[in-house]
N, CA and C of each residue as an Amber inpcrd file, in Angstrom:
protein
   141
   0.8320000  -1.1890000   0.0000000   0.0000000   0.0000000   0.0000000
   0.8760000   1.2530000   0.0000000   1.9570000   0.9370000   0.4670000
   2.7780000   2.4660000   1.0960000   3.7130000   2.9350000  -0.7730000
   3.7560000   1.6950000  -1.2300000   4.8080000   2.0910000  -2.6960000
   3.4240000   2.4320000  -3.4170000   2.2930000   2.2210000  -3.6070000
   0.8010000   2.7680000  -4.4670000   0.6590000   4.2400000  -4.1130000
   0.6650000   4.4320000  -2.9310000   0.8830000   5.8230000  -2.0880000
   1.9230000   6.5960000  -2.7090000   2.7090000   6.2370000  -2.5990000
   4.0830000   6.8240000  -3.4780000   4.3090000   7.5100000  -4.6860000
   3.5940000   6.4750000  -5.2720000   3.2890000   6.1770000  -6.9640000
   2.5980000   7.2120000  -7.3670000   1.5680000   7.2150000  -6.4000000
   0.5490000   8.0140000  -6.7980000   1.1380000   9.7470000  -6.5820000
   1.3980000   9.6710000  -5.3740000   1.9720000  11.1950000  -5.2340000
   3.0620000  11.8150000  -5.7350000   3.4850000  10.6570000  -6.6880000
   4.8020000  11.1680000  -7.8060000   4.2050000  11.6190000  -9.1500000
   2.6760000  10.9800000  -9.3850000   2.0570000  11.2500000 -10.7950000
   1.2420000  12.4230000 -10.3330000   1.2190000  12.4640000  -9.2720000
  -0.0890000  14.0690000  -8.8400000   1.6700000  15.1290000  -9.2710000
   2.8010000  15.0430000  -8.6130000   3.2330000  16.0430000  -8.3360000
   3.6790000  16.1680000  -9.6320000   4.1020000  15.3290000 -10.2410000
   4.4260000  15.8480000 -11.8520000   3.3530000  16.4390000 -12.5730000
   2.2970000  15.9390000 -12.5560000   0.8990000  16.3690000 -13.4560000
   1.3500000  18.2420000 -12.7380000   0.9580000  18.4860000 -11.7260000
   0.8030000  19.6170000 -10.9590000   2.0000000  19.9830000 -11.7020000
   3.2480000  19.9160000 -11.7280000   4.2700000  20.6590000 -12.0050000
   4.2290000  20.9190000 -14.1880000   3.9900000  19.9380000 -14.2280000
   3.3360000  20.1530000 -15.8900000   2.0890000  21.0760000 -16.3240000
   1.0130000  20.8200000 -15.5040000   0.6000000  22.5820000 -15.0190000
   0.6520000  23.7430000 -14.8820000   1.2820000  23.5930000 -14.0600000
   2.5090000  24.9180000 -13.7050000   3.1710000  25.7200000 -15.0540000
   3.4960000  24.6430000 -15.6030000   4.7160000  24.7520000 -16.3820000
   3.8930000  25.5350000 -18.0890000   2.9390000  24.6710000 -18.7490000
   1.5120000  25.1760000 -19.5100000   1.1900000  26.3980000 -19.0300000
   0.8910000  26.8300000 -17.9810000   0.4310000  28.2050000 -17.6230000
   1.5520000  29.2510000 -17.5500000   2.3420000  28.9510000 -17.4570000
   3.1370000  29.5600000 -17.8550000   4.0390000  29.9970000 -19.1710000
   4.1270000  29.2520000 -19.8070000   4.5450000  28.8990000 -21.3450000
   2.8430000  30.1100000 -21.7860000   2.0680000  29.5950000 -21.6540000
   0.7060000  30.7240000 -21.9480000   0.4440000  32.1350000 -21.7650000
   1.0510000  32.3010000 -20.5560000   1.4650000  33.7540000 -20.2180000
   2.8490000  34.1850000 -21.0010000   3.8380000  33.4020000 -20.9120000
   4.5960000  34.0920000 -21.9920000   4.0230000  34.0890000 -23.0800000
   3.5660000  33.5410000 -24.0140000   3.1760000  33.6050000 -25.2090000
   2.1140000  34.9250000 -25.2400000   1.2820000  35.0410000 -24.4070000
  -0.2680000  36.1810000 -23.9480000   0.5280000  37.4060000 -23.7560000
   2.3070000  37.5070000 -23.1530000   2.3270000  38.6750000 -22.8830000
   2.8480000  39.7520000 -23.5780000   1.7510000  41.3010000 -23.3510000
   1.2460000  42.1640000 -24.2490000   2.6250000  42.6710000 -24.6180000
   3.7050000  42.6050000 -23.9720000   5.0620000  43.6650000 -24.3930000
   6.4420000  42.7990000 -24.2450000   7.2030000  43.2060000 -24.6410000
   8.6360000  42.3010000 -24.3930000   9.3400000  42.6330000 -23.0830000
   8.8430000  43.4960000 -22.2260000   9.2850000  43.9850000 -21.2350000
   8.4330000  42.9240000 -20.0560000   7.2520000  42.8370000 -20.3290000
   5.9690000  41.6780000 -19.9840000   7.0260000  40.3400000 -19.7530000
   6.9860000  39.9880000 -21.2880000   7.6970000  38.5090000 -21.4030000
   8.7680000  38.7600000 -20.3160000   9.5700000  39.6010000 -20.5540000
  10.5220000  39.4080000 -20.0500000  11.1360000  38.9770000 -18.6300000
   9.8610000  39.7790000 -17.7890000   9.2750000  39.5320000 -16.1260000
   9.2480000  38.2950000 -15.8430000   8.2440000  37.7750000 -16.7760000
   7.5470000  36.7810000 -16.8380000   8.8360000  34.9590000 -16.8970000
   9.9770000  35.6180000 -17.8550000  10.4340000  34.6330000 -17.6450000
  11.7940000  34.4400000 -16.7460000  11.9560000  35.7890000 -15.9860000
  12.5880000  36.0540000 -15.0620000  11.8430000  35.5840000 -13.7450000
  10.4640000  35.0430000 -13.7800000   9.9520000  34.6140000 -12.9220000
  10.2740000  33.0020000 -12.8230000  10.0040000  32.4110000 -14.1330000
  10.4330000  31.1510000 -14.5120000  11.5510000  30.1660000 -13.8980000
  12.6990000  31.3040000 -14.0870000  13.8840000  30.9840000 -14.0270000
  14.2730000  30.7980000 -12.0750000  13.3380000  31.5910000 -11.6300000
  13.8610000  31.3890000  -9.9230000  12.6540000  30.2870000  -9.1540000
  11.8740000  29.5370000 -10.3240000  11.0550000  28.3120000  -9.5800000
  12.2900000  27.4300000  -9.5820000
């Protein structure tokens, strides 16, 4: 039961981090100025 447990909270935390990751890739792409992007992937870079 305890390695299913495991398993499982390794496919939640990747899904979640692939998430993360889409919404972000979206906002760069959405953002209105290059000064925007630029924030944006200066934000990226310190997850």
């Amino acid at each position: 039961m305890s390695s299913l447990r495991t398993t499982l909270a390794r496919r939640h935390a990747a899904r979640v981090q692939l998430r993360q990751e889409r919404a972000l890739a979206l906002a760069f792409a959405a953002a209105p100025t290059v000064e925007s992007a630029h924030e944006i992937a200066a934000l990226s870079s310190r997850r």
